[in-house]
N, C-alpha and C positions, 0 to 999 in steps of 0.2 A: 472225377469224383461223382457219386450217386448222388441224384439229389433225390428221387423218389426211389425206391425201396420196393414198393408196390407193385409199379410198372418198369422199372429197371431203367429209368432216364436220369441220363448223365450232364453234368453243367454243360458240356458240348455240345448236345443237342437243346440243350435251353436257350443257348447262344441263337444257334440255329435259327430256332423257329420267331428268335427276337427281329434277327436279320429278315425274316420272311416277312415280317409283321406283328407279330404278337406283342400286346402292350399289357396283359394282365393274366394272372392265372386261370382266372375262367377259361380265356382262350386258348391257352399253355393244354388243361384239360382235354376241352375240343379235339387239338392238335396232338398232344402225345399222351392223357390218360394222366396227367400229373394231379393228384392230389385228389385222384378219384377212387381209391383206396382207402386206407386209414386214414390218409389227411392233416396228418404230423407235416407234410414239405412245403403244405402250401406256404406258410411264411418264410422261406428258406428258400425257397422259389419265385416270389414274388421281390424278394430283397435282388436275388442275381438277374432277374428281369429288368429291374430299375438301373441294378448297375450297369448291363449290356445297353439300356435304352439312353444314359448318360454318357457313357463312353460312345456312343451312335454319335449324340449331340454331337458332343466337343471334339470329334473327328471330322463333322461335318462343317463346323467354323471356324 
């Protein structure tokens, strides 16, 4: 699924770039352009970051 519209980034590469590091959309931006558009995904973007950053955790312990 899209999450940005703009740049054409997909929850899969949101994942992605969580795996590589990314803990917040500023970064997310940096890295794939997300929410440097119109700027409607950032909260939609920054939800699936948490999620990926929380499932990171609790696979980690």
């Amino acid at each position: 699924m899209y999450v940005c519209l703009c740049q054409a980034v997909k929850d899969s590469e949101v994942r992605q770039a969580v795996a590589s590091g990314v803990e917040d959309v500023d970064q997310l931006a940096e890295v794939l352009g997300v929410g440097t558009g119109c700027g409607s995904c950032r909260d939609f973007a920054q939800t699936l970051i948490d999620e990926a950053l929380d499932e990171s955790l609790a696979y980690a312990a």
